[in-house]
C-alpha positions as CSV (number, residue, x, y, z in Angstrom):
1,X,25.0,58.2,-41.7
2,X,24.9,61.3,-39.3
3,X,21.5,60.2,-38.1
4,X,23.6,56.5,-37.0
5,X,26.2,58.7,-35.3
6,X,24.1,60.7,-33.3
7,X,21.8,57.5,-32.6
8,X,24.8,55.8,-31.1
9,X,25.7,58.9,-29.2
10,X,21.8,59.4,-28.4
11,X,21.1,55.5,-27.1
12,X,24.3,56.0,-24.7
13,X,22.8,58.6,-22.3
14,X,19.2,58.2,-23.5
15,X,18.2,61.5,-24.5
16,X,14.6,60.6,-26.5
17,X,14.0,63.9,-28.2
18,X,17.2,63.3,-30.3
19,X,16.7,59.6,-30.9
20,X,13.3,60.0,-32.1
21,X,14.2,62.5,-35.0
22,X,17.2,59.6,-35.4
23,X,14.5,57.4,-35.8
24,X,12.4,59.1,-38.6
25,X,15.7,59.8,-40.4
26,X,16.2,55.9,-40.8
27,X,13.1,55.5,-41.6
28,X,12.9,58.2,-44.4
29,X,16.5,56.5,-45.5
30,X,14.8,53.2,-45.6
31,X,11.9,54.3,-47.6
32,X,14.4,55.7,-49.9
33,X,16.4,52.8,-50.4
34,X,16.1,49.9,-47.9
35,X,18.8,47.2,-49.0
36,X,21.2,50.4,-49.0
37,X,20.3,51.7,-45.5
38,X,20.2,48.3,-44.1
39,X,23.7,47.7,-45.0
40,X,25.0,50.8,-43.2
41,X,22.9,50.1,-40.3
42,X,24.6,46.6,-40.3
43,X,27.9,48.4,-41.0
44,X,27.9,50.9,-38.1
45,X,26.9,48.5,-35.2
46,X,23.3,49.9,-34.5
47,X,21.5,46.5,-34.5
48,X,22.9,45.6,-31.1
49,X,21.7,49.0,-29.7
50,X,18.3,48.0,-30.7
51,X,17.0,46.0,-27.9
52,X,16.9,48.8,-25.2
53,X,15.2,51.4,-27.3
54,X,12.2,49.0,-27.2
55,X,11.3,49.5,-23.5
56,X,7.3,48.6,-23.2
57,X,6.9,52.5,-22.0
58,X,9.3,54.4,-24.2
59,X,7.4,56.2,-26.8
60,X,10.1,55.7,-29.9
61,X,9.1,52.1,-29.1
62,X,6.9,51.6,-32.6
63,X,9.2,53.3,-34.7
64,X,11.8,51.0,-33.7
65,X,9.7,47.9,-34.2
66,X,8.9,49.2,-37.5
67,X,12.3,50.1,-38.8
68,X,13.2,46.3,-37.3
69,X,10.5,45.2,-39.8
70,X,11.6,47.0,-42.9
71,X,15.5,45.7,-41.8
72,X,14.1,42.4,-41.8
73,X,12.6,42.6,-45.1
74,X,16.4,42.0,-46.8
75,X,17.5,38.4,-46.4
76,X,20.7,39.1,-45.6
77,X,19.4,41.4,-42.4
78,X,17.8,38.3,-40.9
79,X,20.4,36.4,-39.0
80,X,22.2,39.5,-38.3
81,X,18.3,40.6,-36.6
82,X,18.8,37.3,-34.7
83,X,22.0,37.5,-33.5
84,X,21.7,41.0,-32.4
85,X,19.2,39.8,-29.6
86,X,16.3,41.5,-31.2
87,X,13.9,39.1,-30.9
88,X,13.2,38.3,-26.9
89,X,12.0,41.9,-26.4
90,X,10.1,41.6,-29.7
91,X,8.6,38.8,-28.3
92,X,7.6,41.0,-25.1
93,X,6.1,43.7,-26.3
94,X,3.5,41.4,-27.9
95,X,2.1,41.6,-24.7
96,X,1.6,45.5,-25.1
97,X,-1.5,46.9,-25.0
98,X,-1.0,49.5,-27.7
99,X,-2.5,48.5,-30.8
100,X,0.7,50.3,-33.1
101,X,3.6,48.2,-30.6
102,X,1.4,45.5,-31.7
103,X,1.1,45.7,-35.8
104,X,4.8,47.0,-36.0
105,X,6.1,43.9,-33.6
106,X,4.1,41.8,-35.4
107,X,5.7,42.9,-38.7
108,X,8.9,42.8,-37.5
109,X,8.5,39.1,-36.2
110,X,6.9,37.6,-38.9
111,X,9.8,39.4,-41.5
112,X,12.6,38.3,-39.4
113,X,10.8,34.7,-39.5
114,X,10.4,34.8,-43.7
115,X,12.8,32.2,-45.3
116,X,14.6,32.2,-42.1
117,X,15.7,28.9,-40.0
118,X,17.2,30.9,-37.3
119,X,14.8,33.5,-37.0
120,X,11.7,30.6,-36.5
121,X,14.1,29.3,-33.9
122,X,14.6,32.8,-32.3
123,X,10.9,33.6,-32.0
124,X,10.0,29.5,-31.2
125,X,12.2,29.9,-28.0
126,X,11.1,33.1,-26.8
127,X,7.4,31.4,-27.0
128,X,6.2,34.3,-29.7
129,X,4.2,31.9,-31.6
130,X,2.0,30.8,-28.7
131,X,1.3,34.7,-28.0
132,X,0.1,35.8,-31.3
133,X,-2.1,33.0,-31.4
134,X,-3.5,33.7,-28.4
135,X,-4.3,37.2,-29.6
136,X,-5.8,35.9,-32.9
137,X,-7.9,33.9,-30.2
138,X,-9.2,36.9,-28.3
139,X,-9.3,39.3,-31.8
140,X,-11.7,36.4,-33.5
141,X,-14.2,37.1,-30.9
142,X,-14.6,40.6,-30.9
143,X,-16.4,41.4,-34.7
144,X,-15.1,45.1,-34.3
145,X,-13.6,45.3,-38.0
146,X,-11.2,47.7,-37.1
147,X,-9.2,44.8,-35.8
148,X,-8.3,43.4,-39.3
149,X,-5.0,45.0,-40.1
150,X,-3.4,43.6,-37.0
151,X,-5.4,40.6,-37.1
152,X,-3.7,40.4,-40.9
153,X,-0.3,41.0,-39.4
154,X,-0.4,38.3,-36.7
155,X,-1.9,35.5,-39.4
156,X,1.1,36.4,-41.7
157,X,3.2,36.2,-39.0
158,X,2.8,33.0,-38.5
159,X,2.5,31.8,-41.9
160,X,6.0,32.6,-41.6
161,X,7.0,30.8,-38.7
162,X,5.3,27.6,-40.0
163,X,5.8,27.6,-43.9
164,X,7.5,24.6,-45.2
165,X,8.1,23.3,-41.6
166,X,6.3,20.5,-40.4
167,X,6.9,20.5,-36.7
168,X,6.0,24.2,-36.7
169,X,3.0,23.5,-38.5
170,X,2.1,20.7,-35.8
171,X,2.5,23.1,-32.8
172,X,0.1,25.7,-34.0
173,X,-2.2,22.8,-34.6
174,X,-1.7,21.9,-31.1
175,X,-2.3,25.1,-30.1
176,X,-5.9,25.2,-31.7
177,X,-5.3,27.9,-34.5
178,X,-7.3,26.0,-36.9
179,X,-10.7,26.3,-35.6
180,X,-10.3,30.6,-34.9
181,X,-8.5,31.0,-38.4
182,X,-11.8,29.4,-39.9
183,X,-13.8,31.4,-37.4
184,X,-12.2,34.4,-39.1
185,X,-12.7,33.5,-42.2
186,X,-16.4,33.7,-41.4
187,X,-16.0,37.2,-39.9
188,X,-13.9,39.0,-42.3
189,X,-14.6,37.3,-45.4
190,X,-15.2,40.9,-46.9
191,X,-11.4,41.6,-46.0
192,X,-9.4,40.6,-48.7
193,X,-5.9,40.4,-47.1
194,X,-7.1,38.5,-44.3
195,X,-8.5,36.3,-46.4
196,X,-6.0,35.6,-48.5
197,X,-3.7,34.8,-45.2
198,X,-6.2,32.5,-43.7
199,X,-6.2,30.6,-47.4
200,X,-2.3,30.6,-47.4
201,X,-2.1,29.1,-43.7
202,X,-4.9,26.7,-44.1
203,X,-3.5,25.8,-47.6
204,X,0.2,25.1,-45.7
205,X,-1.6,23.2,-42.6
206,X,-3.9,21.2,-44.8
207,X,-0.9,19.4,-46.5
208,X,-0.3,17.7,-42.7
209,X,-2.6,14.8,-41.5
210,X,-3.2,16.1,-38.2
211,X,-4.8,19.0,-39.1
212,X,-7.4,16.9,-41.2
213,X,-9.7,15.9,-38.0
214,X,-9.4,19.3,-36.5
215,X,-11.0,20.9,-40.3
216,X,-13.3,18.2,-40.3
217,X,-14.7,19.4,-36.4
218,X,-15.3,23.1,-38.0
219,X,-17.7,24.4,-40.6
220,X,-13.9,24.9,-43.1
221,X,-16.6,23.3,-46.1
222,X,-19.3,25.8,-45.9
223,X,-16.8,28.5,-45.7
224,X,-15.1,28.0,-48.9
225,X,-17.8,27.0,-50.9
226,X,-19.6,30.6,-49.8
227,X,-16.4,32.5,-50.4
228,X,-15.9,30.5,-53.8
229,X,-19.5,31.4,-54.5
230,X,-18.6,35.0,-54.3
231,X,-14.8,35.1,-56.4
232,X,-14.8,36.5,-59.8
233,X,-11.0,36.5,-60.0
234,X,-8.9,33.5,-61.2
235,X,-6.4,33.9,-59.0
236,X,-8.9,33.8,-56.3
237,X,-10.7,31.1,-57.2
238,X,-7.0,29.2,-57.7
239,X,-6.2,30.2,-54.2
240,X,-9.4,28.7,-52.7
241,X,-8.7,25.6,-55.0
242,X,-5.3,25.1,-53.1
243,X,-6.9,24.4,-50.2
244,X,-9.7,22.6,-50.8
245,X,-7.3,19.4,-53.0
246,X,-5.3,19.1,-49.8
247,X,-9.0,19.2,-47.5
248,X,-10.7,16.4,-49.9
249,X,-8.1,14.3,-49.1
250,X,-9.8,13.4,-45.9
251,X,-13.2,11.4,-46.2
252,X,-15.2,13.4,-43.8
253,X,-14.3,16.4,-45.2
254,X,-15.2,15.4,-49.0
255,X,-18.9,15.0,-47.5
256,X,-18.7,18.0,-45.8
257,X,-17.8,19.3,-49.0
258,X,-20.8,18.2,-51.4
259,X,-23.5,19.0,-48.9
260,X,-22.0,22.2,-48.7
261,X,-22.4,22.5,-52.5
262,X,-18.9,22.5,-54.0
263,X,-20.2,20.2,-56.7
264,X,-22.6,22.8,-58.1
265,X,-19.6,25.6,-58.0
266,X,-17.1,23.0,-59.7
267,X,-20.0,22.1,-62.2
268,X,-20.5,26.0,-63.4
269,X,-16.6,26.3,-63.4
270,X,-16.4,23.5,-66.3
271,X,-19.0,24.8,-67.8
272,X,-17.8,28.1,-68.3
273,X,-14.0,27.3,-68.7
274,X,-14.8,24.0,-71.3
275,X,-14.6,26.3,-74.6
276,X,-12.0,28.4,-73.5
277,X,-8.5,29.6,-74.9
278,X,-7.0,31.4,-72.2
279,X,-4.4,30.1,-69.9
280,X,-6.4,30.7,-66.9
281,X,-9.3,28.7,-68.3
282,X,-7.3,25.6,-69.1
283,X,-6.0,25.7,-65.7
284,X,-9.7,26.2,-64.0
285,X,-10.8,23.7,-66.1
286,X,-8.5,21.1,-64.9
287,X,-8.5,22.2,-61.3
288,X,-12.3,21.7,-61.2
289,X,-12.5,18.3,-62.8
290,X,-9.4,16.8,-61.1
291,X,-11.1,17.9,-57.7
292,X,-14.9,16.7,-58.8
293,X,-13.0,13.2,-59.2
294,X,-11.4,13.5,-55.7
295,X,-14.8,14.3,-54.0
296,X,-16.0,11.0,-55.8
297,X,-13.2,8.8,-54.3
298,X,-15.2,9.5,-50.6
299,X,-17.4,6.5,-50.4
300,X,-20.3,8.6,-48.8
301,X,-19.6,11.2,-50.9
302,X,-19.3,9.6,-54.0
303,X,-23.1,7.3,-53.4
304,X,-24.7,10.5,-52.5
305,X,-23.7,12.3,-55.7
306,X,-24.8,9.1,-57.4
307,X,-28.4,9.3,-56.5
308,X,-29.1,6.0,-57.8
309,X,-28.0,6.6,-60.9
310,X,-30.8,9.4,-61.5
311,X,-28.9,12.0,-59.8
312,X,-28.1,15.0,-61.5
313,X,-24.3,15.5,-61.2
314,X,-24.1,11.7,-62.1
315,X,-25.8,12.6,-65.3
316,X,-23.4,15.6,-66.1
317,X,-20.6,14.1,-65.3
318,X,-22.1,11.2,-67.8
319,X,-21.9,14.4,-70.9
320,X,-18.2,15.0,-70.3
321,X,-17.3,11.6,-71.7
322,X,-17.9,12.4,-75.5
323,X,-16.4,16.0,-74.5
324,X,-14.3,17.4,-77.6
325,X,-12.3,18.3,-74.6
326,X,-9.3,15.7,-73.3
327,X,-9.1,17.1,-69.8
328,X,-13.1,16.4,-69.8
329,X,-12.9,13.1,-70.9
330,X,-10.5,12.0,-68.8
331,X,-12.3,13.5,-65.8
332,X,-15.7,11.7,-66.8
333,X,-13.8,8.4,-67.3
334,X,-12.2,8.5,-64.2
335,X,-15.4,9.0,-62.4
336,X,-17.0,6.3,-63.9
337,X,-14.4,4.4,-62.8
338,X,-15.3,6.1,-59.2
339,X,-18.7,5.2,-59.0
340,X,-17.6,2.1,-60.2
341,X,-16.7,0.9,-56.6
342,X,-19.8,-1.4,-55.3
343,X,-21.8,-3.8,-57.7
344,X,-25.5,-1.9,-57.4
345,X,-23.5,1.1,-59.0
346,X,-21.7,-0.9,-61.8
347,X,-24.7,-2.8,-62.6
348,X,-27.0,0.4,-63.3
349,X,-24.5,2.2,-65.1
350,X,-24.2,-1.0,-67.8
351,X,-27.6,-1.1,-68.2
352,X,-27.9,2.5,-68.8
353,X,-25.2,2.4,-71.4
354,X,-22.2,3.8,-70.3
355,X,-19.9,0.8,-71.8
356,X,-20.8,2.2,-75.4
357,X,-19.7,5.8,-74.4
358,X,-16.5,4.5,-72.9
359,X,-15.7,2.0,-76.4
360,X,-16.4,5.6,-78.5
361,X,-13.9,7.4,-76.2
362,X,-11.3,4.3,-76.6
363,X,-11.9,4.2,-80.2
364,X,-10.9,8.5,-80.7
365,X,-7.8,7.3,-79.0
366,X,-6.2,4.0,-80.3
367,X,-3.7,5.8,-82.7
368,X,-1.4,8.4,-81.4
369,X,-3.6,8.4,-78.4
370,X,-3.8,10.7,-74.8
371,X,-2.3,7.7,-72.4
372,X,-4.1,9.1,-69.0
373,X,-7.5,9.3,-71.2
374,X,-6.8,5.5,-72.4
375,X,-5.8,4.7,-68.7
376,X,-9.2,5.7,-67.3
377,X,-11.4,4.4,-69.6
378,X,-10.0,0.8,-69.1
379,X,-10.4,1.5,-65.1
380,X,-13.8,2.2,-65.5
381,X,-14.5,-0.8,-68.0
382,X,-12.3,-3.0,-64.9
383,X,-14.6,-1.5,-62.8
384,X,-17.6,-2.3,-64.5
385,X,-17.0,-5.6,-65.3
386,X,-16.5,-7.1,-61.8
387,X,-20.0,-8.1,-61.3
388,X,-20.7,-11.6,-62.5
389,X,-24.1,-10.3,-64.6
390,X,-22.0,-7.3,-66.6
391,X,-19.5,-9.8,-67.9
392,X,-21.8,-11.5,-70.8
393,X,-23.5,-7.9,-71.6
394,X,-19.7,-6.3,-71.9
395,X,-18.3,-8.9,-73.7
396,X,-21.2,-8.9,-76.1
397,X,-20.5,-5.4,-75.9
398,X,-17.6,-5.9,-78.5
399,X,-15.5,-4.7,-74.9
400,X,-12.8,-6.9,-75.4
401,X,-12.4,-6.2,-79.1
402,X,-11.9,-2.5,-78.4
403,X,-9.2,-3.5,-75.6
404,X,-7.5,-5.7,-78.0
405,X,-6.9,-2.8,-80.1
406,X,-4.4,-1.1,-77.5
407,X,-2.5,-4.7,-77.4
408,X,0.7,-2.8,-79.0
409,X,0.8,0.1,-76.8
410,X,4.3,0.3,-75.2
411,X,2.8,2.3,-72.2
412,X,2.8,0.2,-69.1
413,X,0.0,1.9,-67.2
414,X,-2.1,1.1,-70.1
415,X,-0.7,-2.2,-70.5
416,X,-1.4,-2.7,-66.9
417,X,-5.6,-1.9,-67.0
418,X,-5.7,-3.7,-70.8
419,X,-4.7,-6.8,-68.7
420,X,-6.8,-6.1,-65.8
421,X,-10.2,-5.3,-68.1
422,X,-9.6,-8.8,-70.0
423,X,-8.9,-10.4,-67.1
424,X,-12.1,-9.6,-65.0
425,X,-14.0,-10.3,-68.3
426,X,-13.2,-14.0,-68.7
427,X,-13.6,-14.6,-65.0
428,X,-16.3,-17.4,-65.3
429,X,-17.1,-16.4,-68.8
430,X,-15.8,-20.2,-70.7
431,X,-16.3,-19.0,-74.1
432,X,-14.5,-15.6,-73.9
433,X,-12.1,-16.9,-72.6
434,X,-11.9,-19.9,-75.2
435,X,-12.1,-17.2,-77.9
436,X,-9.1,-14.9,-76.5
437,X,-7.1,-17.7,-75.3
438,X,-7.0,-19.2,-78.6
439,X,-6.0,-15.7,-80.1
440,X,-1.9,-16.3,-80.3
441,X,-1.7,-12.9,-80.5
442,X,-2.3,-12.0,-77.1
443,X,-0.8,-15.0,-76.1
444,X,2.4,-14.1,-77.1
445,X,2.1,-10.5,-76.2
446,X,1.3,-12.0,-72.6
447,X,4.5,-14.2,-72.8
448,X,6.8,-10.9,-73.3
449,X,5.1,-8.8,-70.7
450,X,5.5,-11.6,-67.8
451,X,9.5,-10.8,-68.8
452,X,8.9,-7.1,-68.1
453,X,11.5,-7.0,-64.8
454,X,11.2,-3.3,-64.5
455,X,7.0,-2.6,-64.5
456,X,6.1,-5.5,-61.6
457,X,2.5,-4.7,-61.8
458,X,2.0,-5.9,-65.8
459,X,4.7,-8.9,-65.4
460,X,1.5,-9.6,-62.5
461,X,-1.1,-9.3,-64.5
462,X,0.0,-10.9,-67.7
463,X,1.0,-14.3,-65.5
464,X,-2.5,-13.9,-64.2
465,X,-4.2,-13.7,-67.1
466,X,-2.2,-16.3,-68.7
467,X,-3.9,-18.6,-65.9
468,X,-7.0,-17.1,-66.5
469,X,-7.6,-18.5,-69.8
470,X,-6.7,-21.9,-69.0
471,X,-8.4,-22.1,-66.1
472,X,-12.2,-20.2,-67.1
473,X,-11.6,-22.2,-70.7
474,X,-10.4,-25.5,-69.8
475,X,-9.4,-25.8,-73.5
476,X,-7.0,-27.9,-74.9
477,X,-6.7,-25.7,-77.6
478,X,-6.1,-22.9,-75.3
479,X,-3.2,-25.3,-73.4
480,X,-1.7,-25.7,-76.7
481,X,-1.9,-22.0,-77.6
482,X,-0.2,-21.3,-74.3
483,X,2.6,-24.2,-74.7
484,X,3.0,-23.1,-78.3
485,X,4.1,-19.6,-77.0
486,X,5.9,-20.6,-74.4
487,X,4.1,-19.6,-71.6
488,X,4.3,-22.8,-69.3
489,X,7.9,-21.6,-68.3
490,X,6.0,-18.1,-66.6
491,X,3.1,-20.0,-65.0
492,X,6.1,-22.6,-63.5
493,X,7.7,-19.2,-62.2
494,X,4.2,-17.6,-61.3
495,X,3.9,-20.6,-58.9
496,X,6.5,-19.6,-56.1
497,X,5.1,-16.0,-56.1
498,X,5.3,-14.4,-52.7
499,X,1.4,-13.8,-53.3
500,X,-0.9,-17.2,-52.2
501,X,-3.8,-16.3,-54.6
502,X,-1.0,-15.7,-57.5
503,X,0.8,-19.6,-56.6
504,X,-2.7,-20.6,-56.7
505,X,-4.0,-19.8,-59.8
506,X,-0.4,-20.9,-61.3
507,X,-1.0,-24.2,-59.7
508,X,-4.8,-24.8,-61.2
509,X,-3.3,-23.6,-64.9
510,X,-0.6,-25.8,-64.6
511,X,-2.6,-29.4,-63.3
512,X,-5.1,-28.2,-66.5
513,X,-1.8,-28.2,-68.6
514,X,-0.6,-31.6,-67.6
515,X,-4.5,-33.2,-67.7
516,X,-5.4,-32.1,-70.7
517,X,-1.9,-32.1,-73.1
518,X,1.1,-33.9,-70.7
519,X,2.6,-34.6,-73.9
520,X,2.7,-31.0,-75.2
521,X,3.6,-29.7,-72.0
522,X,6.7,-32.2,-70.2
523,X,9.7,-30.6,-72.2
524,X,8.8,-27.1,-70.5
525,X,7.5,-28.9,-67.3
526,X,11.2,-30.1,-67.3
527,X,13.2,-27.3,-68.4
528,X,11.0,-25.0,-66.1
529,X,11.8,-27.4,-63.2
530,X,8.3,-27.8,-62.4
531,X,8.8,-31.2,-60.2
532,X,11.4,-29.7,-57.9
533,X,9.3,-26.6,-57.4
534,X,6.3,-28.8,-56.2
535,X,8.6,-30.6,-54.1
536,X,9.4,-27.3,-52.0
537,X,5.7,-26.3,-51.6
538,X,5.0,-29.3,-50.2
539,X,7.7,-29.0,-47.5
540,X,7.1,-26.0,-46.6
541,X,5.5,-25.6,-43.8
542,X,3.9,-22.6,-44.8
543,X,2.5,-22.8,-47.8
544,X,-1.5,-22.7,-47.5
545,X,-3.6,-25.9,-47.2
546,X,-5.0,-25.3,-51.2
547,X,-1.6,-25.3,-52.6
548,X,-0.7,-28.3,-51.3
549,X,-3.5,-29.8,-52.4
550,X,-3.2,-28.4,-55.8
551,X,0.6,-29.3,-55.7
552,X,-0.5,-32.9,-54.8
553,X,-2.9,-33.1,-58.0
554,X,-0.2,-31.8,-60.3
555,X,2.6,-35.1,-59.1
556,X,-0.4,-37.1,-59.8
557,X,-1.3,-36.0,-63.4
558,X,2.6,-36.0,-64.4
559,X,3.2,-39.3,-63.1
560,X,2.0,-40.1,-66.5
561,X,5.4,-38.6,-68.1
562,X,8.5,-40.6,-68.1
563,X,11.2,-38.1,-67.3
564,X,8.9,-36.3,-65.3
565,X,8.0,-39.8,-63.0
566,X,12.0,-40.2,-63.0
567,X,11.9,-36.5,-61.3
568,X,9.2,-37.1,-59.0
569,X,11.3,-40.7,-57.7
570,X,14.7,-39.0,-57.3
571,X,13.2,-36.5,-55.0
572,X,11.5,-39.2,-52.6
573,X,8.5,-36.9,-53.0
574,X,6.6,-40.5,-50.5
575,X,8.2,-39.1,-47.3
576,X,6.9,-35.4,-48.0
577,X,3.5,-36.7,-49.2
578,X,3.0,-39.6,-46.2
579,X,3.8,-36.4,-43.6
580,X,0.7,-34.7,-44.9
581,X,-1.7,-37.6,-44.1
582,X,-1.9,-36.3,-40.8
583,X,-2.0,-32.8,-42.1
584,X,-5.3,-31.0,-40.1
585,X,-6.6,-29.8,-43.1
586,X,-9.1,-33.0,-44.5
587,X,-9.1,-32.1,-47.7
588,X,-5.5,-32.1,-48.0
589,X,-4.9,-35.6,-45.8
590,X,-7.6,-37.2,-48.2
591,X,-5.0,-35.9,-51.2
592,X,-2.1,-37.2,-49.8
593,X,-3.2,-40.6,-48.9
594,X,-4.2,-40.9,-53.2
595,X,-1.2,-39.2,-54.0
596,X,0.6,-41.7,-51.4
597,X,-1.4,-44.5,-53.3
598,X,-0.4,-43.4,-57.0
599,X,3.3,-42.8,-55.8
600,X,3.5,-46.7,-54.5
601,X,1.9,-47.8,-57.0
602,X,4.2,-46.5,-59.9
603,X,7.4,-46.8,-57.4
């Protein structure tokens, strides 16, 4: 308190002998106890007195900066730092050429900046942000390691001024601090806390888009696989980790990223973490999988790692399916389902027999099963069975069997791939589709999903597949499986789905449904209000040339039903139909001038 008096005495007439030893007083006091010396220093007024003891020339200058900094370490000292006018000629003296103004300015900025809206507004004004990158700039050229406590500074600094703030963020990236951050990062790689600030700012800028393309122009991937290479810490490693999921985000940069050799550091992570009990191992374990299966969602990335199928990561990744280990299993499923993504790739990998690996996983996991492992092994068995030539191999497989069995899970993700696996199965494939579209099992599980209001995805699916098996079976055992469990009502509904290819295949499952069993099918056809919703595709104007042609063939096949013809009269469905005669599309004006015919003939 004495030292406060004398410095408000002292700073009136300027006298700097007495100010200085003022100055090491607060400091000492500081050391002692800062949130207690801060307080009196708010309390007695000194903050405003501040801003002309840090004259560029005046020798007290640093000591000032620095007891600014250790102010600005309390958060309640912030605003008042601000509002005291402390940060303009801050902001100046970063053009100083002494090293100490320097470190201690820099301090003090970036502290007033921590957790502070106004003080990032202060030092965005007074342009402080553009100045300290600029010397980052200049400092990343010269090697001289003697530089990498203030270089430390500055990069924490503005780690401050941008954390958690987007625009922020977007003006250092505008002012290029990407690139000479990375450039550091090669220089001082030995210097642990400027490392760990480059990781922290690159991990903050990597969560914005626009900073992706201006990684991707720098050599970012080499440098964090070689400083990965090198970490023996956890916490490290977790650090590096942080950035590079935000980085493999970006396509160019996952390439970047596997020629640089990440897959071979990820590879040695899960090997040595797989067995483990500790925390930290559980954590690496996952960290390293999750991110192997983002570097495979890259298609260039994910074909080079595939190697054909002979490549070697391919084939470890293969081993982590059986794992004892969940988190493994999930990982290897999910990138099957990866390199699952073109038919050359789904092809080899069913002929090497990666379908029996993935039925042995489901099979460990039908009762009281891990959901996200059940997820991803039905993705990659999706996956795999797009390709016309894998459907007969899977389905000989025993494939849809196994999916069967997870028929009563409650989980709608699961429910979701169940329907999507059977689904790509049948396409084309008569007899499976006979076989499960017979099984009313299924079809009445189908029927209560395409009610599920709240998970639009499986209410999707179900009415998909629902189609499915009438239309790949064109069975009229499968029609009356379907009518039998009151499914006709859903494919009715599934026909004035915003989705073309979704009114169409509802359309061909329905004209099925009235060739093959009209009888079995008219009292839902008429409580669904089938005729009316034919009526209004057909005037529509929009609705696609195929579904009115596959409208037209529907009024044609029902014409054979009584109340159904009754329908089809009362809506004078003859003026809609003769309009389409001239329709453009030939296929369509061919249709109407039959349907035209058939409608005359019964009128």
């Amino acid at each position: 308190i004495e030292a406060l008096k004398k410095l408000k005495l002292a700073s009136a007439d300027s006298a700097t002998d007495s100010v200085d030893s003022c100055l090491d007083c607060l400091l000492k006091a500081l050391a002692h106890n800062n949130a207690e010396a801060s307080e009196k220093i708010q309390e007695m007024g000194i903050l405003p007195l501040l801003p002309n003891l840090l004259a560029p020339q005046s020798s007290c200058t640093p000591k000032v900066a620095n007891i600014i900094a250790e102010v600005a370490k309390n958060e309640f000292m912030r605003s008042p730092c601000v509002e005291a006018g402390l940060v303009p000629p801050l902001v100046q003296l970063l053009h100083s050429k002494d090293q100490e103004v320097l470190l201690q300015t820099g301090r003090a900025l970036g502290n007033i900046c921590y957790d502070s809206h106004e003080g990032r507004s202060a030092v965005d004004q007074a342009g402080g942000a553009q100045i300290v990158a600029g010397h980052i700039k200049s400092l990343s050229q010269n090697t001289d390691l003697d530089n990498g406590k203030l270089l430390t500074v500055f990069c924490g600094m503005l780690m401050n001024y941008s954390n958690d703030n987007d625009s922020l963020q977007a003006q250092l990236i505008n002012m290029g601090v990407i690139p000479t951050l990375v450039k550091l990062l090669g220089f001082h790689s030995h210097n642990t806390a400027l490392t760990e600030m480059c990781l922290i700012a690159f991990g903050n800028l990597a969560e914005l888009e626009s900073s992706k393309e201006q990684f991707a122009s720098t050599n970012i991937a080499e440098e964090l696989v070689r400083l990965f290479q090198k970490q023996t810490e956890h916490e490290k490693k977790e650090m590096i980790f942080e950035v590079l999921a935000p980085l493999a985000e970006n396509d160019v940069i996952k390439l970047q990223l596997v020629e640089a050799g990440l897959v071979e550091c990820l590879l040695d992570v899960v090997a040595h973490t797989v067995d483990g009990e500790r925390e930290e191992d559980v954590a690496q374990l996952k960290t390293a999988s999750d991110l192997m299966v983002l570097l495979l969602l890259g298609d260039e990335s994910m074909q080079k790692l595939f190697e054909g199928g002979k490549g070697s990561v391919f084939q470890r990744v293969l081993s982590w399916v059986p794992s004892h280990n969940h988190q493994l299993q999930l990982a290897g499923a999910l990138a099957i389902a990866n390199f699952a993504r073109n038919d050359g790739n789904c092809i080899h990998m069913v002929e090497s027999g990666i379908v029996q690996k993935l039925l042995e996983l489901l099979d460990r996991h039908v009762e009281e099963g891990n959901v996200t492992v059940q997820h991803a092994a039905l993705s990659a068995l999706r996956n795999l069975a797009i390709p016309v030539v894998n459907k007969a191999k899977m389905l000989s497989a025993g494939v849809s069997d196994t999916v069967l069995k997870f028929l009563p899970s409650e989980m709608p993700p699961v429910q979701f791939k169940l329907l999507g696996t059977l689904r790509m199965l049948i396409d084309t494939q008569a007899d499976a589709a006979d076989q499960l579209g017979t099984n009313a099992k299924l079809v009445e599980r189908l029927v209560e999903w395409c009610e599920a209001k709240d998970h639009a995805g499986v209410m999707g699916e179900s009415n998909r597949l629902l189609s499915a098996l009438i239309r790949h079976s064109k069975s009229k055992d499968v029609v009356k499986t379907v009518i039998q469990g009151a499914g006709v009502k859903h494919l009715v509904t599934m026909a004035t789905s915003e989705h073309m290819i979704m009114q169409n295949e509802a359309l061909v499952a329905l004209g099925l449904i009235a060739s093959l069993d009209l009888a079995g099918g008219e009292k839902d056809f008429v409580g669904a209000g089938l005729v009316q919703v034919l009526h209004k595709l057909l005037s529509d104007e929009r609705s696609a040339p195929e579904i009115k042609y596959n409208s037209m063939i529907i009024i044609c096949a029902v014409l054979g039903s009584e109340p159904l013809q009754k329908e089809v009269q009362d809506l004078a469905f003859i003026d809609v139909v003769s309009k389409l005669r001239s329709h453009e599309n030939k296929t369509v004006s061919h249709q109407a001038s039959l349907t035209e015919q058939r409608l005359t003939a019964q009128s």
